[in-house]
C-alpha positions as CSV (number, residue, x, y, z in Angstrom):
1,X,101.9,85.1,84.7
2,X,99.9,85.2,81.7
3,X,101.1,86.5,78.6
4,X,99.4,90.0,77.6
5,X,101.4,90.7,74.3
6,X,99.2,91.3,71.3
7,X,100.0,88.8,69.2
8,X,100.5,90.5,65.2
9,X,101.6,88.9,61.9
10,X,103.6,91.1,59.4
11,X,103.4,90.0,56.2
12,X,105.0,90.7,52.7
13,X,103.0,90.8,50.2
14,X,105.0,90.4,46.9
15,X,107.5,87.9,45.7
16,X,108.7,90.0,42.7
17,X,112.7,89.4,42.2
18,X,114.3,93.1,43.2
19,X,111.6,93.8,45.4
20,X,111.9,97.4,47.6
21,X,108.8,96.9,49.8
22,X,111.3,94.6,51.9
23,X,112.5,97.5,53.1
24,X,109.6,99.1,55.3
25,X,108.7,95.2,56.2
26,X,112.0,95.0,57.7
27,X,112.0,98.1,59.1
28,X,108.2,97.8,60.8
29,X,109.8,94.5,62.2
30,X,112.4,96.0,63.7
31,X,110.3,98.3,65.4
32,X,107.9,96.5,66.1
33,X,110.0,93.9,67.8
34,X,111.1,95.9,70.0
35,X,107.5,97.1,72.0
36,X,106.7,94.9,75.1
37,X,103.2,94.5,74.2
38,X,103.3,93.2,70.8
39,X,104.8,89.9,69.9
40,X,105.7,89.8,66.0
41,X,106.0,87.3,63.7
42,X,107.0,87.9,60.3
43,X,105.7,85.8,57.0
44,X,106.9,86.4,53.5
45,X,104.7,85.6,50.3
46,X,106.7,84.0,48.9
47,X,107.6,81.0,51.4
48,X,104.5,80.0,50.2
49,X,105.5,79.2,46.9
50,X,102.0,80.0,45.6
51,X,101.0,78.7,42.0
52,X,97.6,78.6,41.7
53,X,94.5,79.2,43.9
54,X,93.9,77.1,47.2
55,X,90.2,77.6,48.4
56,X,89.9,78.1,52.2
57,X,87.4,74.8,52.8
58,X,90.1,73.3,51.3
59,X,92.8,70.8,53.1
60,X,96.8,71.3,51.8
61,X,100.1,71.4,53.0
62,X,99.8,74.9,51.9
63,X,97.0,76.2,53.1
64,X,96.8,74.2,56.8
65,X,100.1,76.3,57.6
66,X,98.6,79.8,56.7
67,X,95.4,79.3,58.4
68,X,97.6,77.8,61.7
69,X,99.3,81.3,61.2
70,X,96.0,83.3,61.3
71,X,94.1,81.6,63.8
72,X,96.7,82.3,66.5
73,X,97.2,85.6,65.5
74,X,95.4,88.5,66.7
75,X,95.6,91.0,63.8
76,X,97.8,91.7,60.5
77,X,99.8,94.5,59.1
78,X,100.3,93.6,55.7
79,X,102.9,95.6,53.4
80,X,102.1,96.2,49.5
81,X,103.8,97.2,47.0
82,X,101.4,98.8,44.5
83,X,102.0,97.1,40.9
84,X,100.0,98.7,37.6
85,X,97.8,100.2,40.2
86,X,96.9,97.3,42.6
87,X,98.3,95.2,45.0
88,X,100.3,91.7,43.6
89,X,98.0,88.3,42.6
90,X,100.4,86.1,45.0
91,X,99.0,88.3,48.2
92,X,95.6,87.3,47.2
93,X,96.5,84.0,46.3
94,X,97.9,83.5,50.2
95,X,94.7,85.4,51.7
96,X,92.3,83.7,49.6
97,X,93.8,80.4,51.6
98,X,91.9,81.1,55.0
99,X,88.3,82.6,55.6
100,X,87.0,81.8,59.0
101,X,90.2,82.1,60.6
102,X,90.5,86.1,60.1
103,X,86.3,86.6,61.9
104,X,86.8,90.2,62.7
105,X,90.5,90.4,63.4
106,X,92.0,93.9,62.5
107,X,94.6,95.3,59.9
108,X,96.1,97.9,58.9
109,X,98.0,98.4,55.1
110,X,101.2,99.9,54.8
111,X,101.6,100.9,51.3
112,X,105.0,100.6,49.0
113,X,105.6,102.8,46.3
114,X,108.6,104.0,43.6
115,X,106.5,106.9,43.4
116,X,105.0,109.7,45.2
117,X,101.8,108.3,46.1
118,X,103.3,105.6,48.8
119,X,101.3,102.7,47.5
120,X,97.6,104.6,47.5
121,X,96.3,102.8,45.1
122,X,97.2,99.6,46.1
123,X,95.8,100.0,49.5
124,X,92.7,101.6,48.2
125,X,91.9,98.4,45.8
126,X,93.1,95.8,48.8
127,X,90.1,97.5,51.2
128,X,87.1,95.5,49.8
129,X,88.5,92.5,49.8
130,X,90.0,92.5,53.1
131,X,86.5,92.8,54.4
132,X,85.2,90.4,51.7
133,X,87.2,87.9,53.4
134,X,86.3,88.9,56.9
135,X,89.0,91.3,58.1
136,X,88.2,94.5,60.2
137,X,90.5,96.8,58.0
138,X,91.7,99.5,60.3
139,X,91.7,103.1,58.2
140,X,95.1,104.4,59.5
141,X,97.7,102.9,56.7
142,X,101.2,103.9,56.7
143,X,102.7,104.9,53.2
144,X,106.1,104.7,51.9
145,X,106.7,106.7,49.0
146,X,109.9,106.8,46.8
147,X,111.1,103.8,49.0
148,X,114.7,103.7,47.3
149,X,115.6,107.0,47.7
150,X,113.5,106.8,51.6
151,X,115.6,104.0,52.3
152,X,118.8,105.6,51.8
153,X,117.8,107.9,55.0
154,X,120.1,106.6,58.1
155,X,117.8,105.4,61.1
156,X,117.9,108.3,62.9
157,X,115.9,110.2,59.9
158,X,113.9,107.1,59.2
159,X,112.8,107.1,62.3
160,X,112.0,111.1,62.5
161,X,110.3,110.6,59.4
162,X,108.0,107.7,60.4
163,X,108.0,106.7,63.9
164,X,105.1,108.9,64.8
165,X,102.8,107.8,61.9
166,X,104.2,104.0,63.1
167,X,102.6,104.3,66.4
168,X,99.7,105.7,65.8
169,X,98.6,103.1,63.7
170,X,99.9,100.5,65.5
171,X,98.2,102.0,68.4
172,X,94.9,101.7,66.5
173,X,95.6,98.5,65.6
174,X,96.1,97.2,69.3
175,X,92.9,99.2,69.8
176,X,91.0,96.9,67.9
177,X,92.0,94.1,69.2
């Protein structure tokens, strides 16, 4: 029987010590995980240990692995913290690692805020360079405002709160694949 689960990557995109926006990764994952058409596989920045740029026509330890990662994947959701504004330099250090590997592959953004705006900003500033790089960006993010104080919300109101908005961008998402 073949295998008809969409095949998605998840990935954090900050390193920073004290970092909230595991929260809403973890939580997506969860989710996510549990859906019989989606198979999930989750990759943290900063496992990548990312110093300095690696060009994509480049060959590396580093930079073989990601692009493995992408090219047998069938789309992304990445999840941002938004830092002075923007989204962090070590997300764009590990996209900048592949190029033809993401031809026309969707994703979504989920953004990851202290504040009110949920991570706006950050997704707003990641959109041309997701399609710089070859992306189909998918215009149905998911937002997670005040993520310490959302976080302290038991599952049950998590998921009242955000299960809805969840699926319909992962629905989008599975459309576009």
């Amino acid at each position: 029987m073949k295998n008809t689960r969409k095949k998605i990557t998840i990935i954090l995109g900050t390193a920073r010590e004290g970092r909230q926006s595991i929260k809403p990764f973890e939580y997506l994952y969860e989710l996510l995980s549990k859906k019989d058409d989606i198979e999930i596989k989750k990759i943290d920045v900063k496992d990548f240990n990312l110093n300095k740029t690696i060009a994509p026509w480049t060959q590396s330890k580093e930079n073989e692995e990601f692009k493995a990662i992408v090219k047998n994947c069938e789309a992304f959701i990445l999840v941002v913290p938004e830092y002075n504004h923007s989204f962090p330099g070590e997300l764009k250090l590990l996209l900048d690692q592949a190029l033809k590997e993401y031809k026309n592959k969707p994703v979504i953004v989920t953004g990851v805020s202290a504040g009110g705006f949920g991570g706006v900003r950050a997704v707003e500033s990641l959109i041309p360079m997701l399609s710089a790089v070859g992306l189909k960006y998918i215009p149905h993010p998911l937002y997670f405002s005040n993520v310490e104080e959302t976080f302290k919300l038991n599952k049950k109101e998590l998921d009242d709160k955000y299960q809805d908005k969840i699926n319909k961008s992962v629905d989008e998402l599975l459309k576009a694949i």
